[in-house]
N, C-alpha and C positions, 0 to 999 in steps of 0.2 A: 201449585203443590205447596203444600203446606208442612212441615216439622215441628212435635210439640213434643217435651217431657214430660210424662203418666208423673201425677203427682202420688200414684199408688206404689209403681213399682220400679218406677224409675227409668223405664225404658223411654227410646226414641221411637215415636210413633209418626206414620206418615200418612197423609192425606191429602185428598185432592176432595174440589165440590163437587165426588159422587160417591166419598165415603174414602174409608180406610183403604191404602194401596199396602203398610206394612202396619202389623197390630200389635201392641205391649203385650206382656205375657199375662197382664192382671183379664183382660181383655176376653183374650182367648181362655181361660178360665170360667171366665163368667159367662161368657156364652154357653159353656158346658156344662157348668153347674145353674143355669138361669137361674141369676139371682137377680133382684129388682131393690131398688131402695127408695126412698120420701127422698123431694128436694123441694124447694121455695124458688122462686122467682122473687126479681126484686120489689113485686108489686103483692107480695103475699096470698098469690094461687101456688097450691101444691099439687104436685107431681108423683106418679108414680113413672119410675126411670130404670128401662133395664140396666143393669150396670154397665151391660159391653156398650152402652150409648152413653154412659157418661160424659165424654170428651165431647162429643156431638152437642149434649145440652148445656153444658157447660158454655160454649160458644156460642149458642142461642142464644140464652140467658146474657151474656156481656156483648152481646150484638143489639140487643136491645129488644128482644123478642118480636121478628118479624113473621108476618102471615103465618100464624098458628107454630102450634109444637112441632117438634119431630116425628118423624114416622116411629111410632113403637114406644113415644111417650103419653101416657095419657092423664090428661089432665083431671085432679079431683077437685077443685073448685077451692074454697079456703079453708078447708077444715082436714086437717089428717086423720082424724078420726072415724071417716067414711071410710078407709082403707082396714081390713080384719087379718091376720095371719094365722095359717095352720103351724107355723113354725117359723122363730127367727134365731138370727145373729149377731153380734155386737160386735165388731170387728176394731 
């Protein structure tokens, strides 16, 4: 089991490797409002990332990126510009 602070909201978030056991409040949020955002790898493939996986890719990512993304990430290949929006936000 694992313990990390949400660099969004601040909270203590807890986890074990089969996901979330307690979830920050940014979190549960975003799961409700499905909201998704662009990320980079340190190899410059980008990402489409729900935000309630943040944490999860984030740890991917400085794990060194083993056997593929996470479930619910999908990868756009290196261009963000493949990605269109009916609507966004700049948070």
């Amino acid at each position: 089991m694992r313990t990390q602070r949400c660099k969004h909201c601040k909270d203590t978030y807890i986890y074990d490797e089969n996901g979330p056991i307690k979830e920050c409040s940014c979190r549960k949020i975003a799961e409700a409002n499905k909201r998704f955002y662009l990320a980079e790898d340190d190899d410059g493939h980008w990402y489409v990332v729900p935000f309630a996986l943040r944490h999860e890719f984030e740890d991917w990512v400085a794990s060194g990126e083993p056997d593929g993304e996470p479930e619910g990430v999908e990868r756009i290949g290196g261009s963000p510009t493949l990605v269109t929006f009916a609507d966004y936000r700049i948070e």
